[in-house]
MARFIBA-971771 format. One record per residue (C-alpha): x negated, y negated, z; residue in one letter; residue number from 1. Coordinates in steps of 0.2 Angstrom, whole numbers, m for minus. Example, Ala and Ser with C-alpha at 12.3 -4.5 7.8 and 13.67 -1.06 7.14 Angstrom:
residues 2
m62_22_39_a_1 $
m68_5_36_s_2 $
END
This chain:
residues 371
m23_139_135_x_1 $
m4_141_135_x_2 $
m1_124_141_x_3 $
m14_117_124_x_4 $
m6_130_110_x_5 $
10_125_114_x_6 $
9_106_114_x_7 $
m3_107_98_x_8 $
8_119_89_x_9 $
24_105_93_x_10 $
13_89_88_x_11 $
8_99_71_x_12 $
30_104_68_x_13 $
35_85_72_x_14 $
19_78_62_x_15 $
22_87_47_x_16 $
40_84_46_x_17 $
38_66_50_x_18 $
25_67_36_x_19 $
36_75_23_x_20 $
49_61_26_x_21 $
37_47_27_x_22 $
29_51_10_x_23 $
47_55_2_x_24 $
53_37_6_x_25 $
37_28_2_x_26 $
35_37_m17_x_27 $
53_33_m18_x_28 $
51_14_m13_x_29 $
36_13_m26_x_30 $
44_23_m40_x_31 $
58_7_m38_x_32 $
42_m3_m39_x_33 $
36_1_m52_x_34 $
50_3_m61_x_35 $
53_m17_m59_x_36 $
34_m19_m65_x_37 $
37_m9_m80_x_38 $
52_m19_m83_x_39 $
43_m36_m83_x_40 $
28_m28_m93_x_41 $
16_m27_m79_x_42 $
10_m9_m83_x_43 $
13_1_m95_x_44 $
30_11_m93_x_45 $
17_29_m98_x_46 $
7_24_m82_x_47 $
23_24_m71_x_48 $
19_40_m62_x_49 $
2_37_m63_x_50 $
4_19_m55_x_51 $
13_27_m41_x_52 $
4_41_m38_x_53 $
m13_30_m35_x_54 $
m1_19_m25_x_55 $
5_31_m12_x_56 $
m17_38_m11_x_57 $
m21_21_m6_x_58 $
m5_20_8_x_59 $
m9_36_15_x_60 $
m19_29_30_x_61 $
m5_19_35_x_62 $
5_33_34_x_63 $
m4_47_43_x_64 $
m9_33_58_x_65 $
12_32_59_x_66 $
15_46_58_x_67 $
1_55_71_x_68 $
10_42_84_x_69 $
27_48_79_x_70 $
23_63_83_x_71 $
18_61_98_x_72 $
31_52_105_x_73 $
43_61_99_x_74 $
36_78_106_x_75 $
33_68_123_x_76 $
51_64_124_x_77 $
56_80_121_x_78 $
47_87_134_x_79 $
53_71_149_x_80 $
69_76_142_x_81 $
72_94_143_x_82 $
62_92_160_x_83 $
47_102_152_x_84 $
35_88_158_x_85 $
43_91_177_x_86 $
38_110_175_x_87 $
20_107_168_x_88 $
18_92_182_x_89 $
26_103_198_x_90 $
13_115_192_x_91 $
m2_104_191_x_92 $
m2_98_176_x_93 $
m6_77_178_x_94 $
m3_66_162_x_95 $
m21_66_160_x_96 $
m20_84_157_x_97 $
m11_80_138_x_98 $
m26_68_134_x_99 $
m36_83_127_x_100 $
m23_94_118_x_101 $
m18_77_109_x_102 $
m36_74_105_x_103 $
m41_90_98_x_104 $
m23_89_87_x_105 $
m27_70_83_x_106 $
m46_70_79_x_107 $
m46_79_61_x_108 $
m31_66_56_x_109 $
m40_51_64_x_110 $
m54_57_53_x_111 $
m46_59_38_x_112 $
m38_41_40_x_113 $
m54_36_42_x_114 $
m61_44_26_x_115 $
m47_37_15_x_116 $
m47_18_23_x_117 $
m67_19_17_x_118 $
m67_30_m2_x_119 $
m48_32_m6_x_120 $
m41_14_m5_x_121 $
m54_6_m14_x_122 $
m52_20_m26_x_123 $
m36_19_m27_x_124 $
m36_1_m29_x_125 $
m46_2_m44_x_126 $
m38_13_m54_x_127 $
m23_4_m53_x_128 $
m31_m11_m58_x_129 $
m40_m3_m73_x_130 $
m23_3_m78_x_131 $
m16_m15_m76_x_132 $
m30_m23_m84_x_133 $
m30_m12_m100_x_134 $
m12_m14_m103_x_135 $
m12_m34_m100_x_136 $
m30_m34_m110_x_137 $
m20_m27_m126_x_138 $
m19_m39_m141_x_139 $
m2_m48_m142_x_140 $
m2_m39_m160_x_141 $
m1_m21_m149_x_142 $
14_m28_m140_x_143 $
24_m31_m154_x_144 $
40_m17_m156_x_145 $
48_m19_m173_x_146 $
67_m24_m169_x_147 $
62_m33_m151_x_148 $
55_m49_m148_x_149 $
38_m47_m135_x_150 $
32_m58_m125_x_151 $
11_m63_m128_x_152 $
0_m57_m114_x_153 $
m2_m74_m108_x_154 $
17_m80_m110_x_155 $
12_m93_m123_x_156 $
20_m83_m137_x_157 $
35_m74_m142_x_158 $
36_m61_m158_x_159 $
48_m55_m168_x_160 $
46_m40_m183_x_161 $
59_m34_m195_x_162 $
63_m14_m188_x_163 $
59_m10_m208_x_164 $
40_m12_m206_x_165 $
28_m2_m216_x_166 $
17_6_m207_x_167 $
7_m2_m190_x_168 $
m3_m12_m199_x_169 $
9_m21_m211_x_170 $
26_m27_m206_x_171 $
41_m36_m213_x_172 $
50_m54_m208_x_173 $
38_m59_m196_x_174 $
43_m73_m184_x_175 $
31_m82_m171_x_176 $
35_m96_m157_x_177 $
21_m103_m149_x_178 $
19_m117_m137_x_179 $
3_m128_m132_x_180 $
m3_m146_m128_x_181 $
17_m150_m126_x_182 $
17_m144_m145_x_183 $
29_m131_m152_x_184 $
24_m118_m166_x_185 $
36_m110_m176_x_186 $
30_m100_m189_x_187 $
38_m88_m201_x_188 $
33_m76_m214_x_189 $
42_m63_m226_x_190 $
28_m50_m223_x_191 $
10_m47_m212_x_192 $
m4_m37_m213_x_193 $
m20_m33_m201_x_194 $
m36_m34_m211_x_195 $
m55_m31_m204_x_196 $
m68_m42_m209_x_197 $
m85_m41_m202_x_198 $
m79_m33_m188_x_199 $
m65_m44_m183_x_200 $
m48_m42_m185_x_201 $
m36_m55_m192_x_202 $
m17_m55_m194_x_203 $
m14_m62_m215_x_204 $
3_m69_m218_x_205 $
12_m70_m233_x_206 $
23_m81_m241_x_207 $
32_m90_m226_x_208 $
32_m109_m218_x_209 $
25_m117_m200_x_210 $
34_m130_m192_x_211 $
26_m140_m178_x_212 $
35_m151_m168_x_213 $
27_m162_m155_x_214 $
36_m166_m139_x_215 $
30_m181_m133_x_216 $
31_m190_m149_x_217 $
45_m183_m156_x_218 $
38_m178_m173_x_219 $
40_m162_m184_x_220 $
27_m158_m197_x_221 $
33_m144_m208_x_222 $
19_m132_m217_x_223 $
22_m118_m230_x_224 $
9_m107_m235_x_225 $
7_m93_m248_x_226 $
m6_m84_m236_x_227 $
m11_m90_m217_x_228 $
m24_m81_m210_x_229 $
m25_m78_m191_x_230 $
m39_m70_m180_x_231 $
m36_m60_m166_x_232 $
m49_m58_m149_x_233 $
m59_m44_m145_x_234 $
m48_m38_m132_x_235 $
m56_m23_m130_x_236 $
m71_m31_m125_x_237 $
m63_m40_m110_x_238 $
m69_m34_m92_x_239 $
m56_m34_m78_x_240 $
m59_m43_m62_x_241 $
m55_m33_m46_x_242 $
m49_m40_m33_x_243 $
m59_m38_m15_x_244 $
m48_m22_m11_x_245 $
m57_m11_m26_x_246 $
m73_m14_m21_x_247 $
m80_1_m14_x_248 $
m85_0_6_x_249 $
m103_2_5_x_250 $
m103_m12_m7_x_251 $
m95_m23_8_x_252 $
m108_m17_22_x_253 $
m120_m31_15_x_254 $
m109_m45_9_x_255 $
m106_m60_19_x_256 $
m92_m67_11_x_257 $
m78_m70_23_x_258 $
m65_m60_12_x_259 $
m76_m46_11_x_260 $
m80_m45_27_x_261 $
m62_m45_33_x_262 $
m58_m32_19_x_263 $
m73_m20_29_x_264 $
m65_m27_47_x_265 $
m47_m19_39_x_266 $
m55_m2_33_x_267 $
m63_m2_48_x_268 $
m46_m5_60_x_269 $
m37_11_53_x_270 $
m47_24_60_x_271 $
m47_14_77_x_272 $
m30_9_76_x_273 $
m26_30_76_x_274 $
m38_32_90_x_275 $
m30_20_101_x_276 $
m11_25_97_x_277 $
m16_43_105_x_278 $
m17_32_122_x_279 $
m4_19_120_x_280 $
8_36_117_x_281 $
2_43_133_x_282 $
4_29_143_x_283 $
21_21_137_x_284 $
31_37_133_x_285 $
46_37_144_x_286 $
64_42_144_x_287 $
77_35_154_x_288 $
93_46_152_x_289 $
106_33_152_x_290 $
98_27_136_x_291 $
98_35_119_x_292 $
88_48_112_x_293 $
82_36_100_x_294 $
75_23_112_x_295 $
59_31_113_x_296 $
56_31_93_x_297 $
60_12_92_x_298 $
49_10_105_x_299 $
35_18_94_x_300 $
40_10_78_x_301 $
40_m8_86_x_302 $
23_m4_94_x_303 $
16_1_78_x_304 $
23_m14_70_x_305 $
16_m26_80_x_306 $
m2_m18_80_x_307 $
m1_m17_62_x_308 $
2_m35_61_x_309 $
m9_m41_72_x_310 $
m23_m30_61_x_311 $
m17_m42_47_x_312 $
m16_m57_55_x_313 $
m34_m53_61_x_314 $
m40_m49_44_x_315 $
m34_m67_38_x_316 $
m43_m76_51_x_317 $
m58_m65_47_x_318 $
m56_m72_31_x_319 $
m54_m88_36_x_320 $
m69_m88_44_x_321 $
m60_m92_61_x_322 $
m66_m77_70_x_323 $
m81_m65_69_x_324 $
m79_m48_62_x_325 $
m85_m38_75_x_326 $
m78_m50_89_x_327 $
m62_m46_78_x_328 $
m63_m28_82_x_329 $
m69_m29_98_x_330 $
m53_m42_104_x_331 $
m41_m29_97_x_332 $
m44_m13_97_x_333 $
m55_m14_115_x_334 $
m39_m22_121_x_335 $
m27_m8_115_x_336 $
m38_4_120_x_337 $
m40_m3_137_x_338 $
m22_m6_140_x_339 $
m18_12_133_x_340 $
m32_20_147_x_341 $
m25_8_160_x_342 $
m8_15_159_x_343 $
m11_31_158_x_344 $
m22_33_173_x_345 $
m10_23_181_x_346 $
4_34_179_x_347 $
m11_51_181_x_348 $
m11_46_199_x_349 $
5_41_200_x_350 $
12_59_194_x_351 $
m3_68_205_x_352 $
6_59_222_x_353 $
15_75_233_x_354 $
29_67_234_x_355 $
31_60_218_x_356 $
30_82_211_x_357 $
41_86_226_x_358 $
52_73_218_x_359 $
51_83_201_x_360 $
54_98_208_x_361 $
70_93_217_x_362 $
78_86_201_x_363 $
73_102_192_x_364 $
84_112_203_x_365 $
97_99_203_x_366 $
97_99_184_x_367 $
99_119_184_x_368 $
111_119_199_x_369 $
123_106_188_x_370 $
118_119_172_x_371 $
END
C-alpha cells in the first residue's frame, strides 16, 4: 500500500506541473497564432480568445498523452537516481510491481484522452470553423472601415471610404478596384448608400465615373454615371463547409471514405497511444550517472515524437487508401505495445536474479558509505 500511494502521489505532483507548463506554452504559441490570423483577416480580432480557447480543447489529447509519459519518466528517473528503485528492488519489489500503480494513476487520464479525441476535437474543430466561416461569409460592404482600405473576402476587391461617412449605411468618397477576366475595374464615386429592395440589398452610387481597362488588349473604356446600382449576395445564407476534422466520430463509424476513415483510425490512436506509453516508460527508463539528468526526458520527448509521427504518417496512408484501418492500428500500436511488454519483462526478470539485488544492495551501501 506504502509502495502504491507514494509512486501515485509523485506521478500526480510531476503530472500536474508538467501540465501546467505544457498548457502555458501551447496557449501562448496559439495566442501568436492567432494573432497573425487576425492580422491577415482570417478571423475576426473579437474571436481571438475565443479562437484559442477552442484551439487549445481540441490539443488537449496530445497534451495530457505527453504529459502522462513525462511524468512517468521523470518520476522513474528520480527514483534510479536517488537509489529509491534499489531500496524497493533489494526488498522485493520487481519492475513489474510499478505496472499497477502506473495503471491505476494512468487509466482515468487515458480515459479522458480518449473522451476528448472522440467529442472535444471534432467539437472543437467546428466551432472554430463556424467562427471562421461567419467572418469570411461577411459581405465585402461589412468589411469596409472608413479611413482603411479592405480587402474583399475573395481578394478580387479593394475598398476605400472617406473617415467622414454618414452613418453605416451611407458613406462619402467611395473608391473601388476590382480585377477579373484580365480586366481592371476602377470605380469611384462622391457618395453611397445601402437600399433594400424586395429583400435584396444593393450598394447605389452617386455621381462618380468607372474606368475599365483591359489587359490583354490594352484598351481603357471610361464610364460616368449619375447613379450605379450594385447588388450585393446573400451572405448570410451561405453554409460553411467543414473539413473532415469537425465531423463528429459517430458520424465517421459508417463512412467508408478513406479521409474519414483515417480521421476515425487518428481519434482512435490517442487513447491507444497513452496506453502503450505506460509500457514503453517502464521498459526504457534508465539512468546512466555519467550522463545528464536530462538524458532521460530527451529520451521521452524523442519517443513521443516518433510515435506521434508515425500515428500521422499512418493516417495519411489510411487516407491514401494504402493501408487498412484496423490493419493500421493493429501494425502500430500492437507493435508498441509488444515492444513495451517485451522489455519490461525483460528487465522484471532481469531485476528478480539474486545476484543482480545483491548487486543493488552493494552499491546502496557504497553510495551511503561515500555519503
Amino acid at each position: 500500500m506504502l509502495f502504491d500511494s507514494s509512486i501515485r502521489k509523485e506521478l500526480a505532483r510531476s503530472f500536474g506541473a508538467t501540465l501546467l507548463v505544457l498548457v502555458t506554452v501551447v496557449m501562448t504559441m496559439m495566442l501568436i497564432r492567432m494573432l497573425g490570423q487576425a492580422a491577415k483577416g482570417v478571423i475576426s480580432p473579437s474571436d481571438v480568445l475565443l479562437v484559442m480557447g477552442f484551439t487549445v480543447i481540441g490539443y488537449l489529447p496530445m497534451i495530457l498523452t505527453l504529459c502522462l509519459f513525462i511524468a512517468m519518466v521523470g518520476t522513474l528517473s528520480r527514483m534510479y537516481r536517488d537509489s529509491e528503485m534499489a531500496i524497493w528492488m533489494s526488498s522485493g519489489q520487481g519492475l513489474g510491481s510499478l505496472l499497477r500503480p502506473f495503471l491505476r494513476f494512468a487509466w482515468p487520464i487515458v480515459a479522458a484522452v480518449a473522451g476528448l479525441a472522440l467529442v472535444a476535437w471534432p467539437w472543437s474543430n467546428q466551432q472554430v470553423l463556424q467562427l471562421r466561416a461567419q467572418f469570411e461569409q461577411r459581405s465585402d460592404l461589412d468589411r469596409i472601415a472608413p479611413g482603411e482600405f479592405q480587402e474583399s473576402s475573395d481578394g478580387s476587391r479593394v475598398f476605400f471610404i472617406d473617415k467622414d461617412s454618414v452613418s453605416q449605411e451611407a458613406a462619402r468618397n467611395v473608391f473601388v478596384v476590382e480585377s477579373r477576366d484580365n480586366r481592371q475595374f476602377v470605380t469611384s464615386a462622391q457618395s453611397a448608400q445601402v437600399e433594400q429592395h424586395g429583400g435584396q440589398r444593393f450598394v447605389v452610387l452617386h455621381h462618380g465615373q468607372r474606368v475599365e481597362s483591359d489587359f490583354q488588349t490594352g484598351n481603357t473604356k471610361l464610364t460616368q454615371f449619375e447613379s450605379y446600382r450594385i447588388q450585393l449576395r446573400a451572405d448570410e445564407d451561405a453554409i460553411a463547409q467543414f473539413s473532415t476534422r469537425a465531423i463528429p466520430s459517430w458520424q465517421l463509424w459508417d463512412a467508408t471514405e478513406p479521409t474519414h476513415r483515417a480521421e476515425l483510425a487518428w481519434r482512435l490512436s490517442l487513447p491507444l497511444q497513452g496506453l502503450s506509453l505506460i509500457f514503453l516508460a517502464l521498459a526504457l527508463t534508465r539512468v546512466n550517472p555519467r550522463v545528464g539528468k536530462s538524458s532521460s526526458l530527451l529520451l521521452a520527448l524523442l519517443v513521443f515524437i516518433v510515435y506521434y509521427n508515425l500515428l500521422n504518417t499512418g493516417q495519411s496512408w489510411v487516407a491514401a487508401g494504402r493501408v487498412g484501418m484496423p490493419g493500421f492500428l493493429l501494425a502500430l500500436h500492437g507493435s508498441a505495445l509488444l515492444l513495451g511488454c517485451g522489455g519490461l519483462l525483460l528487465r522484471h526478470h532481469q531485476y528478480q536474479l539474486p545476484w543482480y539485488r545483491l548487486r543493488l544492495l552493494l552499491q546502496l551501501r557504497t553510495r551511503r558509505a561515500a555519503a
